[in-house]
C-alpha positions as CSV (number, residue, x, y, z in Angstrom):
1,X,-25.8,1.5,6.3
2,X,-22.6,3.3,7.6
3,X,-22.2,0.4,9.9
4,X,-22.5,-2.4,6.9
5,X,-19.7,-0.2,4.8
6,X,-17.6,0.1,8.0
7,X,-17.8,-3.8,8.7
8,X,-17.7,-4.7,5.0
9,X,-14.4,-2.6,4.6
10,X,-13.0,-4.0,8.3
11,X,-13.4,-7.6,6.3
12,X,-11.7,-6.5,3.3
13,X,-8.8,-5.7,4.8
14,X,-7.9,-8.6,7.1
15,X,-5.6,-10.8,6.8
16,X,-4.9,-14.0,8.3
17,X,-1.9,-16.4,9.0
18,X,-1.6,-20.2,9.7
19,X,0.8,-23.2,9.7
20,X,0.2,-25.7,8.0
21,X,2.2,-28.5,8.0
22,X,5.7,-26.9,9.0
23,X,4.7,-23.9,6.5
24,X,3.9,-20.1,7.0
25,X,0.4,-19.8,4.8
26,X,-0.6,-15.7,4.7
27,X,-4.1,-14.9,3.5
28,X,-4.6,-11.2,2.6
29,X,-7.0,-9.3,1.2
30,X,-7.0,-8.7,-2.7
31,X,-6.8,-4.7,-2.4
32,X,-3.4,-5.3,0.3
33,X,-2.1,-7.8,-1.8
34,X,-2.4,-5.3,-4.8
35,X,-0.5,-2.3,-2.6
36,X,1.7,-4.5,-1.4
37,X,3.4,-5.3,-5.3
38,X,2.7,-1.7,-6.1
39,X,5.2,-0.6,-3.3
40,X,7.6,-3.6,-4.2
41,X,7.6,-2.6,-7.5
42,X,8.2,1.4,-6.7
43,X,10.9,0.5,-4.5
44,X,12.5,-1.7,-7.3
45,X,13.0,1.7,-9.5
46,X,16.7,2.8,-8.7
47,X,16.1,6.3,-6.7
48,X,12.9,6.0,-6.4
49,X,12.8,5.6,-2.8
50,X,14.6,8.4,-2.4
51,X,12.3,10.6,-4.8
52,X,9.0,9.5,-2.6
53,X,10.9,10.5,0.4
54,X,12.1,13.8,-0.6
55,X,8.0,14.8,-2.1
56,X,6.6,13.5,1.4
57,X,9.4,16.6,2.8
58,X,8.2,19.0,0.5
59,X,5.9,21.8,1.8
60,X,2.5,22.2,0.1
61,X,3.3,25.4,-1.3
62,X,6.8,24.7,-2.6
63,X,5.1,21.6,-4.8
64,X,4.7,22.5,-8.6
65,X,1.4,22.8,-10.1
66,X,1.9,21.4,-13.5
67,X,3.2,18.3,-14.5
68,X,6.4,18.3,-16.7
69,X,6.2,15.4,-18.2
């Protein structure tokens, strides 16, 4: 069964690209296409970038446990 998942989540995320006719076609898989406007749309929020950046440089025990929103 482990071996089905592994090859069923391998297929998932490929992707594939072709010309066609003098133009670039990309195929990708529905879950990259999805993470792929969720980044572009986080990196469209002014600072943003920057915020993500500075978390990832946070230690662990430095990070707030409660939300403040």
């Amino acid at each position: 069964m482990m071996e089905n998942t592994s090859m069923l989540e391998a297929a998932l995320h490929q992707h594939s690209v072709q010309m066609l006719q003098r133009q670039l076609e990309i195929k990708f898989a529905e879950a990259e296409w999805l993470a792929i406007q969720e980044t572009l749309y986080l990196l469209s929020i002014p600072n943003m970038r920057e915020s993500i950046l500075a978390g990832l440089a946070t230690p662990l025990n430095e990070c707030s446990t409660e939300l403040e929103w």
